[in-house]
PyMOL Python script that loads the backbone (N, CA, C, O; Angstrom):
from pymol import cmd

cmd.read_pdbstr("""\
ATOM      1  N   UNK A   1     200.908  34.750 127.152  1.00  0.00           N
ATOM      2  CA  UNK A   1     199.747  35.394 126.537  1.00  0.00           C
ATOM      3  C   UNK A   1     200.000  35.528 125.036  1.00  0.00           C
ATOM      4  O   UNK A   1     201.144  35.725 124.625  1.00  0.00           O
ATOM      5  N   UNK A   2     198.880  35.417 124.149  1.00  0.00           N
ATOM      6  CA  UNK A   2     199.308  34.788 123.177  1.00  0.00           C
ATOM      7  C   UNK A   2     199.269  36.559 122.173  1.00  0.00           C
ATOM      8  O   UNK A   2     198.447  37.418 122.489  1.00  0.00           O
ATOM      9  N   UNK A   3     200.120  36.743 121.213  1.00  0.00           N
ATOM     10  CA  UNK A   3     200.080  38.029 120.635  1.00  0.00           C
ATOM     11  C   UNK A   3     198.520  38.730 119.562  1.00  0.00           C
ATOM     12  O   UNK A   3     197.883  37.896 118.919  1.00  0.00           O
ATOM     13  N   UNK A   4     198.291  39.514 119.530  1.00  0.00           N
ATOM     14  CA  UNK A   4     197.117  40.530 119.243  1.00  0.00           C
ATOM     15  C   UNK A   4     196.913  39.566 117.121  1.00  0.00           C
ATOM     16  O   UNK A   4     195.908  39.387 116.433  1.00  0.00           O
ATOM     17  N   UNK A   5     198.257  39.265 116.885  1.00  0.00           N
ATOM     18  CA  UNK A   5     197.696  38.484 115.627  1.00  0.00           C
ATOM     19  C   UNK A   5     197.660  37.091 115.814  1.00  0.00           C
ATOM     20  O   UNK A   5     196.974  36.384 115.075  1.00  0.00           O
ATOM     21  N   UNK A   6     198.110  36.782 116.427  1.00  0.00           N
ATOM     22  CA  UNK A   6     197.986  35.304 116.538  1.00  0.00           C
ATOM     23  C   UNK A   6     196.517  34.841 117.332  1.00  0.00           C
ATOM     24  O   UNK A   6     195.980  33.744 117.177  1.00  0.00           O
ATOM     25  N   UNK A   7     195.987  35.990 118.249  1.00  0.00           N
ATOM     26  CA  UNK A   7     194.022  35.877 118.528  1.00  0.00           C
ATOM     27  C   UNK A   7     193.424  35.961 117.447  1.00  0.00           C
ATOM     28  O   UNK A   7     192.646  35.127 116.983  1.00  0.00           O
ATOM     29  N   UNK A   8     193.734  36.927 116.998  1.00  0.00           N
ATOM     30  CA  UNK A   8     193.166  37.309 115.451  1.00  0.00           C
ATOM     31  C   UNK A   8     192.851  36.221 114.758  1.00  0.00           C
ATOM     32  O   UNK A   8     191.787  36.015 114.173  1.00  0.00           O
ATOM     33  N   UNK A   9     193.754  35.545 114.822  1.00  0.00           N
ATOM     34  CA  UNK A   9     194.134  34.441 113.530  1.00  0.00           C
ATOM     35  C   UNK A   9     192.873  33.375 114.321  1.00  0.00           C
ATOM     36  O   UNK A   9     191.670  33.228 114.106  1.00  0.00           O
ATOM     37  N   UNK A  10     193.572  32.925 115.038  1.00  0.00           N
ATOM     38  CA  UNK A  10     192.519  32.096 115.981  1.00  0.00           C
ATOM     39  C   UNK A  10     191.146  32.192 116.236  1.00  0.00           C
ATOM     40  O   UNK A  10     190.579  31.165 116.611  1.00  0.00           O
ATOM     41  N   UNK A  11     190.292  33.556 116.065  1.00  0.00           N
ATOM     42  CA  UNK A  11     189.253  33.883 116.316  1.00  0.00           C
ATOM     43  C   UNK A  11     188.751  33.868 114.714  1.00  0.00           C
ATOM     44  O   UNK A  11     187.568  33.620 114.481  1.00  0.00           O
ATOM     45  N   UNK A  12     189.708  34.147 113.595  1.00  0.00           N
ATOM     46  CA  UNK A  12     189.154  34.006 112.353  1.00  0.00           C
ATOM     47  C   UNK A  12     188.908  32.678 112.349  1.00  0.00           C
ATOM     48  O   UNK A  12     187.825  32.233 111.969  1.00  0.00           O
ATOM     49  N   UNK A  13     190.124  31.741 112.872  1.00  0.00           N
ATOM     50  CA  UNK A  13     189.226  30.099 112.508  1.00  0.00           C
ATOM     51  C   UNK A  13     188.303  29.826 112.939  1.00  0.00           C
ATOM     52  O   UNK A  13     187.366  29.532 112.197  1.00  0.00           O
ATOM     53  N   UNK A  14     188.150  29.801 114.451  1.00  0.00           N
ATOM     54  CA  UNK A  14     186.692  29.903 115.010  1.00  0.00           C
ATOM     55  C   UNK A  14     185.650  30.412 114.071  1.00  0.00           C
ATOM     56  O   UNK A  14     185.018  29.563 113.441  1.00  0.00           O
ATOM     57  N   UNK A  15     185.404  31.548 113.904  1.00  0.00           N
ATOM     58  CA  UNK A  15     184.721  32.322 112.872  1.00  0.00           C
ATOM     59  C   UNK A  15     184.106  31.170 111.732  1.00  0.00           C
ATOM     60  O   UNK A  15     183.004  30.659 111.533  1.00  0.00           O
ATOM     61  N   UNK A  16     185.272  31.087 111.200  1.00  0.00           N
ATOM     62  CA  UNK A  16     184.926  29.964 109.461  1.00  0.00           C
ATOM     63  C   UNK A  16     184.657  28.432 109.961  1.00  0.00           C
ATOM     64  O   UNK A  16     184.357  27.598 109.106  1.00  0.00           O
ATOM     65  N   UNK A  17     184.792  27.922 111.785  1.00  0.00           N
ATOM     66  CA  UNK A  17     184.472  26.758 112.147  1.00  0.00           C
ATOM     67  C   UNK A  17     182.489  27.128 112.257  1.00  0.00           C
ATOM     68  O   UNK A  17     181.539  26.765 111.563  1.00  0.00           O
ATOM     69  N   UNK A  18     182.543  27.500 112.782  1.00  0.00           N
ATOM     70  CA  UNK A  18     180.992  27.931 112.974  1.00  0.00           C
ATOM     71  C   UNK A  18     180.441  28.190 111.822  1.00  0.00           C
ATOM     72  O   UNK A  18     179.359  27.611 111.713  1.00  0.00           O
ATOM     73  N   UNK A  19     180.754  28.868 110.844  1.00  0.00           N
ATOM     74  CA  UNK A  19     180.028  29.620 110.030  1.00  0.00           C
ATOM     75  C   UNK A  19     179.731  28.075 109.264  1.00  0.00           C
ATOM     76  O   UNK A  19     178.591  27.892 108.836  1.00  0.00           O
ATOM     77  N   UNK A  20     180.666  27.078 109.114  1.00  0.00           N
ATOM     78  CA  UNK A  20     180.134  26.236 108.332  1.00  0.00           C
ATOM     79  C   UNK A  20     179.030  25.066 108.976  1.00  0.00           C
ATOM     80  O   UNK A  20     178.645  24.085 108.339  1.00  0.00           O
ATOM     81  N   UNK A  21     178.586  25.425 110.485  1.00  0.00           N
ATOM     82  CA  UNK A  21     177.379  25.194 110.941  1.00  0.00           C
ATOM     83  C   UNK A  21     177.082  23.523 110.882  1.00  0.00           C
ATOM     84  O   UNK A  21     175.993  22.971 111.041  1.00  0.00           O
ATOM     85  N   UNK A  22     178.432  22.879 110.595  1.00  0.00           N
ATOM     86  CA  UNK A  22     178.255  21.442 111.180  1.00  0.00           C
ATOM     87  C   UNK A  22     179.024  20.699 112.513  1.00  0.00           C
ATOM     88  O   UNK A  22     179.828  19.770 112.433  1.00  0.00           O
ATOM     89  N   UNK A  23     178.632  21.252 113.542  1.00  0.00           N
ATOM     90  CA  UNK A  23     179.476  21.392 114.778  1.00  0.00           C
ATOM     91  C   UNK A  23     178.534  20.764 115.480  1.00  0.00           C
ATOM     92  O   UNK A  23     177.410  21.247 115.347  1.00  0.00           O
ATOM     93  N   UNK A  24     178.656  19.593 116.376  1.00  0.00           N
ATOM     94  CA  UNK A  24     177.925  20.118 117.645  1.00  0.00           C
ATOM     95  C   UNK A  24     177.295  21.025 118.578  1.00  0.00           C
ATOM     96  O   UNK A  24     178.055  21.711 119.262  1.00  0.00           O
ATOM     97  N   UNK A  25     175.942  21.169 118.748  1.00  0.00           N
ATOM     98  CA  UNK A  25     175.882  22.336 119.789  1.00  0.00           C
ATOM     99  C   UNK A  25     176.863  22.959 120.732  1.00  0.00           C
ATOM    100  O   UNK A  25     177.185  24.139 120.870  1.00  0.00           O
ATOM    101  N   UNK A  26     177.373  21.553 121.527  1.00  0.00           N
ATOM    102  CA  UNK A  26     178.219  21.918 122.723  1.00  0.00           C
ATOM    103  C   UNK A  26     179.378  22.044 122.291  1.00  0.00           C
ATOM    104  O   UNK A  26     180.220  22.089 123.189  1.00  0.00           O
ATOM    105  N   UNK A  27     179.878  22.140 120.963  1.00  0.00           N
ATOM    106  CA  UNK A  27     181.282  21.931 120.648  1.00  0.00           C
ATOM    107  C   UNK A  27     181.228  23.365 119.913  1.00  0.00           C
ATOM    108  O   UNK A  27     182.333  23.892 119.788  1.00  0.00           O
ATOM    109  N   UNK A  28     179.733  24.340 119.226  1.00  0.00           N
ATOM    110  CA  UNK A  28     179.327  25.542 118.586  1.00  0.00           C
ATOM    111  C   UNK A  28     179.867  26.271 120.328  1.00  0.00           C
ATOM    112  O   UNK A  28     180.853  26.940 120.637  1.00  0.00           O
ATOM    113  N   UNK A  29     178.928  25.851 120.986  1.00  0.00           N
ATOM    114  CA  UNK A  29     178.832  27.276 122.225  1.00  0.00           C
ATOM    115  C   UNK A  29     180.188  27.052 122.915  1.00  0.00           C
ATOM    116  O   UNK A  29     180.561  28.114 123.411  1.00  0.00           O
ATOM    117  N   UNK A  30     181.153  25.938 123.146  1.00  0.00           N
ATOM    118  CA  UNK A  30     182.313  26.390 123.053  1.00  0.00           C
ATOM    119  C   UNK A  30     183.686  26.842 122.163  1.00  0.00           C
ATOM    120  O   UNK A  30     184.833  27.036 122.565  1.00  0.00           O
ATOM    121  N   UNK A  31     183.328  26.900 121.302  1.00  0.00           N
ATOM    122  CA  UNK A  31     183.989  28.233 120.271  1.00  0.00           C
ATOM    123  C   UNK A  31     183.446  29.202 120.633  1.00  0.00           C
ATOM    124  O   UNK A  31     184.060  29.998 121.344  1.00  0.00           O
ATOM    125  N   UNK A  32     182.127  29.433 120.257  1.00  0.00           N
ATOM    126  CA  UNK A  32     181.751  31.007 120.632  1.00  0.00           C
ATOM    127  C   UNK A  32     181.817  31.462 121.643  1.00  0.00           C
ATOM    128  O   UNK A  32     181.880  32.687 121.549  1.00  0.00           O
ATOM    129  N   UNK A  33     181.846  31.000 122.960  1.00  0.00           N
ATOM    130  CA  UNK A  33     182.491  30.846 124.116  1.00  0.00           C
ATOM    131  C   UNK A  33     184.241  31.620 123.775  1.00  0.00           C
ATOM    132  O   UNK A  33     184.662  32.775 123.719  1.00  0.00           O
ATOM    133  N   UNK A  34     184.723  30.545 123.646  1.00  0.00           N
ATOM    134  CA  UNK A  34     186.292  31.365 123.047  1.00  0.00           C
ATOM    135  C   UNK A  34     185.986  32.460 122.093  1.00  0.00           C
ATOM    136  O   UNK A  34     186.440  33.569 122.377  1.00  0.00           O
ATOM    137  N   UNK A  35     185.301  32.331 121.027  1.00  0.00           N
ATOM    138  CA  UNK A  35     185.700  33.831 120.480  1.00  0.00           C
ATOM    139  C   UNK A  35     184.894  34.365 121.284  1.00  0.00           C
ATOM    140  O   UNK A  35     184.560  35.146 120.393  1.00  0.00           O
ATOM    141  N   UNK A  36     184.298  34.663 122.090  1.00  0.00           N
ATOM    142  CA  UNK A  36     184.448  36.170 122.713  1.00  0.00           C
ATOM    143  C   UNK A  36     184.906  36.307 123.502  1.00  0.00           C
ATOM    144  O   UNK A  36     184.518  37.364 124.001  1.00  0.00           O
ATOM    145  N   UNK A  37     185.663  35.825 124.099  1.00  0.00           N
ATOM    146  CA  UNK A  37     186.901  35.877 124.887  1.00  0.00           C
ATOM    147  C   UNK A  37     188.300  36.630 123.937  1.00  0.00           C
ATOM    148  O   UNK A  37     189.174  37.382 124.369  1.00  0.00           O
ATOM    149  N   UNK A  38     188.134  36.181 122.738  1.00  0.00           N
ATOM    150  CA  UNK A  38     189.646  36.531 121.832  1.00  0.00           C
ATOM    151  C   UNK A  38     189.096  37.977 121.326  1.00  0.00           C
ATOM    152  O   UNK A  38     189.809  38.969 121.171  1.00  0.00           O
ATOM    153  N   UNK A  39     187.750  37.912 121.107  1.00  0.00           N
ATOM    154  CA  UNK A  39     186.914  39.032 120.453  1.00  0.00           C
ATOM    155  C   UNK A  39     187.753  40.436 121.810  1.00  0.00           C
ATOM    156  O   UNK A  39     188.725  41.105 121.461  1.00  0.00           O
ATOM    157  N   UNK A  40     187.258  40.556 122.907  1.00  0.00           N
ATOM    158  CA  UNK A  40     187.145  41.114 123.772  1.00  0.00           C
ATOM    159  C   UNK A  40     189.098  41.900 124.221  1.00  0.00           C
ATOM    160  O   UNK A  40     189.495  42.981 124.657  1.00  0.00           O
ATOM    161  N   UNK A  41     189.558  41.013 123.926  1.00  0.00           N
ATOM    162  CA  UNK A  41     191.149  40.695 124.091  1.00  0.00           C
ATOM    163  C   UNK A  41     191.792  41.605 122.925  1.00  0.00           C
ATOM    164  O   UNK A  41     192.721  42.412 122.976  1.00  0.00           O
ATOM    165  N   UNK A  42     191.067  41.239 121.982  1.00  0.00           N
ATOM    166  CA  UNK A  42     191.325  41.974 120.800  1.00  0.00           C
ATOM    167  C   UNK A  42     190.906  43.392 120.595  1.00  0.00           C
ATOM    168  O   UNK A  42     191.581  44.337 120.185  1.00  0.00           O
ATOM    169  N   UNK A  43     189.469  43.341 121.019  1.00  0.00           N
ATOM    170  CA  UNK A  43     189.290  44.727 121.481  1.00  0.00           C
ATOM    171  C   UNK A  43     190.128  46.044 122.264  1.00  0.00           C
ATOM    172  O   UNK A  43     190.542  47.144 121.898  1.00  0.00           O
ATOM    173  N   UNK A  44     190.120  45.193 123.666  1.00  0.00           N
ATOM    174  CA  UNK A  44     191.041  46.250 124.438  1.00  0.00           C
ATOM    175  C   UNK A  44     192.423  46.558 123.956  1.00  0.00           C
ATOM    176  O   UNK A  44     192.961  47.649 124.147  1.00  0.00           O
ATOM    177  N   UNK A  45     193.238  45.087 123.028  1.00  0.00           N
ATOM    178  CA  UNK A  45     194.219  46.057 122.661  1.00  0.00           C
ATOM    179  C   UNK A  45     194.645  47.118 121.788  1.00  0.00           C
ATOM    180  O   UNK A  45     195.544  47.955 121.869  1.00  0.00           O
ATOM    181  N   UNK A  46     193.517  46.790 120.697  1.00  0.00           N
ATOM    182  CA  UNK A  46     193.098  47.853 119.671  1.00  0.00           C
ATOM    183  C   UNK A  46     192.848  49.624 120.599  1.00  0.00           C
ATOM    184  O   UNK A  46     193.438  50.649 120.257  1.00  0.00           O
ATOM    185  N   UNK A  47     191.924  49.534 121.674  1.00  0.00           N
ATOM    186  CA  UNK A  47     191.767  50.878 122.099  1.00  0.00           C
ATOM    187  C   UNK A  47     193.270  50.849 123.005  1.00  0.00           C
ATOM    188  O   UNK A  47     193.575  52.021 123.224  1.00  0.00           O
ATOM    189  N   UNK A  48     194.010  50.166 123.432  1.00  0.00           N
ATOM    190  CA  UNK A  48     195.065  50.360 124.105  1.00  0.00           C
ATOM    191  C   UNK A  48     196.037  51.172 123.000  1.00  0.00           C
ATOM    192  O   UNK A  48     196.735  52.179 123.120  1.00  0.00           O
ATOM    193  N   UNK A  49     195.822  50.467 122.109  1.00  0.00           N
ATOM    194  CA  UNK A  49     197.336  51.216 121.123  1.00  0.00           C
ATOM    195  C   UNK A  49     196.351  52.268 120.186  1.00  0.00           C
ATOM    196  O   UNK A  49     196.957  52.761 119.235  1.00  0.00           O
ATOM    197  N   UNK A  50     195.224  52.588 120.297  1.00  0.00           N
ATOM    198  CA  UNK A  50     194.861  53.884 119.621  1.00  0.00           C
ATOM    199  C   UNK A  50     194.752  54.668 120.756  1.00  0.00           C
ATOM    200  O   UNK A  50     194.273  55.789 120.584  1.00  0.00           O
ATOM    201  N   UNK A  51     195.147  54.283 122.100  1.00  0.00           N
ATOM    202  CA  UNK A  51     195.059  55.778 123.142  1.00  0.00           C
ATOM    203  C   UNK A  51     196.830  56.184 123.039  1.00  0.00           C
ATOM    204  O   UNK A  51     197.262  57.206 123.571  1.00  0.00           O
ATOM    205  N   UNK A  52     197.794  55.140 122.219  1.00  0.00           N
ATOM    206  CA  UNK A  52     199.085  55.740 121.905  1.00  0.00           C
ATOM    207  C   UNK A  52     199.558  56.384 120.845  1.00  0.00           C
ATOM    208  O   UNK A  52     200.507  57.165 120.775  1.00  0.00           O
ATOM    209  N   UNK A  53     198.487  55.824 119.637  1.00  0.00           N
ATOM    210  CA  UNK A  53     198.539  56.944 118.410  1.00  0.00           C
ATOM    211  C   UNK A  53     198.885  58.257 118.507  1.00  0.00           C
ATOM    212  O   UNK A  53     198.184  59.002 119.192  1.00  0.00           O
ATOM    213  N   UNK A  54     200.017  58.741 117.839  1.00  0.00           N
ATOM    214  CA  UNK A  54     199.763  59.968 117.566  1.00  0.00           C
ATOM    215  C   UNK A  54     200.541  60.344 116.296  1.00  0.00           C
ATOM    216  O   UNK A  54     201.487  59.779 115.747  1.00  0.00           O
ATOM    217  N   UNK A  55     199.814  61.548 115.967  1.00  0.00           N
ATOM    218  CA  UNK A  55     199.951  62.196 114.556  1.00  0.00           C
ATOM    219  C   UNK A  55     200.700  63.582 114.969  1.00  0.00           C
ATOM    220  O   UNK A  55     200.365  64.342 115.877  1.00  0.00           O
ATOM    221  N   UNK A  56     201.799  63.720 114.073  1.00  0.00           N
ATOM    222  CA  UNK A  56     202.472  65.157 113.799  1.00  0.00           C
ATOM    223  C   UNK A  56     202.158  66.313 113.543  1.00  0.00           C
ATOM    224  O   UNK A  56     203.015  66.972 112.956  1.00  0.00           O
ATOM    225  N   UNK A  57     201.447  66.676 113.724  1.00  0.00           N
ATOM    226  CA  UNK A  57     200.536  68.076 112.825  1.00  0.00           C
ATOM    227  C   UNK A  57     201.976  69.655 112.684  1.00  0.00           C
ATOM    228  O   UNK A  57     202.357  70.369 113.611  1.00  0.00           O
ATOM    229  N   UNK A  58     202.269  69.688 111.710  1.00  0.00           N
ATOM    230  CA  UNK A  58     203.130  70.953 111.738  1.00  0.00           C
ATOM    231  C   UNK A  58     202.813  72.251 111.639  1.00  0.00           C
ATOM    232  O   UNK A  58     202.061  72.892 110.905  1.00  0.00           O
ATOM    233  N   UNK A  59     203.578  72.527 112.574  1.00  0.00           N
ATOM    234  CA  UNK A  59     203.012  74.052 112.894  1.00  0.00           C
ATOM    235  C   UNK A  59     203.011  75.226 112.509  1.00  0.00           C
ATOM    236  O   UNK A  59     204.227  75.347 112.655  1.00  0.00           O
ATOM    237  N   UNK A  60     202.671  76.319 112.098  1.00  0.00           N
ATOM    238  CA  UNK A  60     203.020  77.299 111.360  1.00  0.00           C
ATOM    239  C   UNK A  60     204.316  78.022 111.461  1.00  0.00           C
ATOM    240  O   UNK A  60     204.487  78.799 110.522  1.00  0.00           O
ATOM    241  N   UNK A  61     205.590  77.974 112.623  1.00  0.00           N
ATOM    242  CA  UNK A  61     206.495  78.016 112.309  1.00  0.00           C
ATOM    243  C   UNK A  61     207.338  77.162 111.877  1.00  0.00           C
ATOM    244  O   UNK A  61     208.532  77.308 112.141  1.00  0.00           O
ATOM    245  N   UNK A  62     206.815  75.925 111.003  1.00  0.00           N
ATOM    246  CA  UNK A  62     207.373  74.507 110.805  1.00  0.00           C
ATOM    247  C   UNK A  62     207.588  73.578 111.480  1.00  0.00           C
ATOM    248  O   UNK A  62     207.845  72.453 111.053  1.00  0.00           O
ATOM    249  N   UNK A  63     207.501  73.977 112.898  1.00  0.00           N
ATOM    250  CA  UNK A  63     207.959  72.640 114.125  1.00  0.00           C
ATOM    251  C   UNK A  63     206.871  71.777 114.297  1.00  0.00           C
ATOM    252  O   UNK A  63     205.702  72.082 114.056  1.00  0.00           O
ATOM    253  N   UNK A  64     207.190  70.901 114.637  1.00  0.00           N
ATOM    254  CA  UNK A  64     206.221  69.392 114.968  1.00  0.00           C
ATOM    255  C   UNK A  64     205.459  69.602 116.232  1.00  0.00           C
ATOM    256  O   UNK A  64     206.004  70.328 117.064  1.00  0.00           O
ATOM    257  N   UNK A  65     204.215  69.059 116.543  1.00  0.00           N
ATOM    258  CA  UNK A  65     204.107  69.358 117.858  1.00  0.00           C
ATOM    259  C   UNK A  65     202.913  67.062 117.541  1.00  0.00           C
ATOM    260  O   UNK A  65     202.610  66.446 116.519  1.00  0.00           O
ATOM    261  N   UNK A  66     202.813  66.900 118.330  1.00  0.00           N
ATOM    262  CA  UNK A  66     202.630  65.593 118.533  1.00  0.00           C
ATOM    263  C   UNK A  66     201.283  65.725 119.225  1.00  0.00           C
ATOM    264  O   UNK A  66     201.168  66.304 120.305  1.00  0.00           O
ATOM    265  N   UNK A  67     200.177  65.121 118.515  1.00  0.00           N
ATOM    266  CA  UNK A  67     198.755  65.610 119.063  1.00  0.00           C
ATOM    267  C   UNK A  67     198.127  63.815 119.111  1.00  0.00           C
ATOM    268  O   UNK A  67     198.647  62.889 118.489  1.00  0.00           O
ATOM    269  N   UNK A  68     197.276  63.742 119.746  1.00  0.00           N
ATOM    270  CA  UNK A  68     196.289  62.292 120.127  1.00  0.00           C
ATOM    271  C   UNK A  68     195.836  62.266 118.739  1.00  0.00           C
ATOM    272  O   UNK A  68     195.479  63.251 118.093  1.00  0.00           O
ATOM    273  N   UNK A  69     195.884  60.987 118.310  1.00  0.00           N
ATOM    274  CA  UNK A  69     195.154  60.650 116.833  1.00  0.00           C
ATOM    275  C   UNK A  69     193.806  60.586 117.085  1.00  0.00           C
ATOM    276  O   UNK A  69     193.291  59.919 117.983  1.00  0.00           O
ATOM    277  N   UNK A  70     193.103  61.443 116.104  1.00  0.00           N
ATOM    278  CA  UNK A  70     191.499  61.458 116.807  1.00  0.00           C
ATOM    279  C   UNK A  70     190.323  59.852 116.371  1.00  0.00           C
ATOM    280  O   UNK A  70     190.323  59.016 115.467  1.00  0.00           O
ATOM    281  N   UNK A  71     189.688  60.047 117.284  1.00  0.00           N
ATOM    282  CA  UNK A  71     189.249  58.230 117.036  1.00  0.00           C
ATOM    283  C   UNK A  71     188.162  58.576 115.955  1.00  0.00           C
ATOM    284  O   UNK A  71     187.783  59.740 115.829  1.00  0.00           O
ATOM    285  N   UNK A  72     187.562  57.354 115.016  1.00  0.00           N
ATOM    286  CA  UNK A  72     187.399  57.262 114.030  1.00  0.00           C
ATOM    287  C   UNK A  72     185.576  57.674 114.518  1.00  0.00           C
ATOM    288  O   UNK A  72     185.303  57.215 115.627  1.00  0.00           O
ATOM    289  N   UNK A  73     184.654  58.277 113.980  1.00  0.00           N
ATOM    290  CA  UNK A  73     182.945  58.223 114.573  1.00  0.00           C
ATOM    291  C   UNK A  73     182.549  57.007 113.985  1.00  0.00           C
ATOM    292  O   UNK A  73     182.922  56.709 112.851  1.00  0.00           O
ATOM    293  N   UNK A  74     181.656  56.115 114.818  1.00  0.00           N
ATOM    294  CA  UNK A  74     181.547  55.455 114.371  1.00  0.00           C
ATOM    295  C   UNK A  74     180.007  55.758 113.122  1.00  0.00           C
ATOM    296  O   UNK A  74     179.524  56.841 112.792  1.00  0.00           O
ATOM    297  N   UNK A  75     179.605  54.402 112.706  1.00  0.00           N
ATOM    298  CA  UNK A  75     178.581  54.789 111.309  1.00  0.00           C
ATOM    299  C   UNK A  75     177.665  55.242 111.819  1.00  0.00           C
ATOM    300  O   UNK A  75     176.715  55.638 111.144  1.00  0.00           O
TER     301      UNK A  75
END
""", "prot")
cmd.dss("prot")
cmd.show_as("cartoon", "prot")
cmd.util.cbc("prot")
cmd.orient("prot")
């Protein structure tokens, strides 16, 4: 399974293959086909490693206590 930057990377070429819109139809809908497959992949591991985030918040007698990093709202 291939690593969270190396989809990345792969789904950016896809990305700049399409965008320059001289592709075949059937050769367009299979890229976009793959990227959302890498899209999706990429997704879950993004919420996978922000449900492991966490932030230090120190406490009023100075000790650490380790709290869930809160997720971002979206726009």
């Amino acid at each position: 399974m291939p690593s969270f930057e190396e989809s990345l990377r792969k789904l950016e070429t896809i990305v700049d293959q399409l965008e320059k819109g001289d592709l075949p139809l059937e050769e367009s809908l299979r890229l976009f086909e793959e990227g959302a497959g890498l899209s999706t992949v990429c997704k879950q591991e993004l919420d996978a490693a922000e449900g492991k985030v966490q932030m230090l918040v120190k406490q009023r007698d100075g000790s650490l206590k380790a709290e869930t990093f809160p997720a971002e709202k979206p726009f």
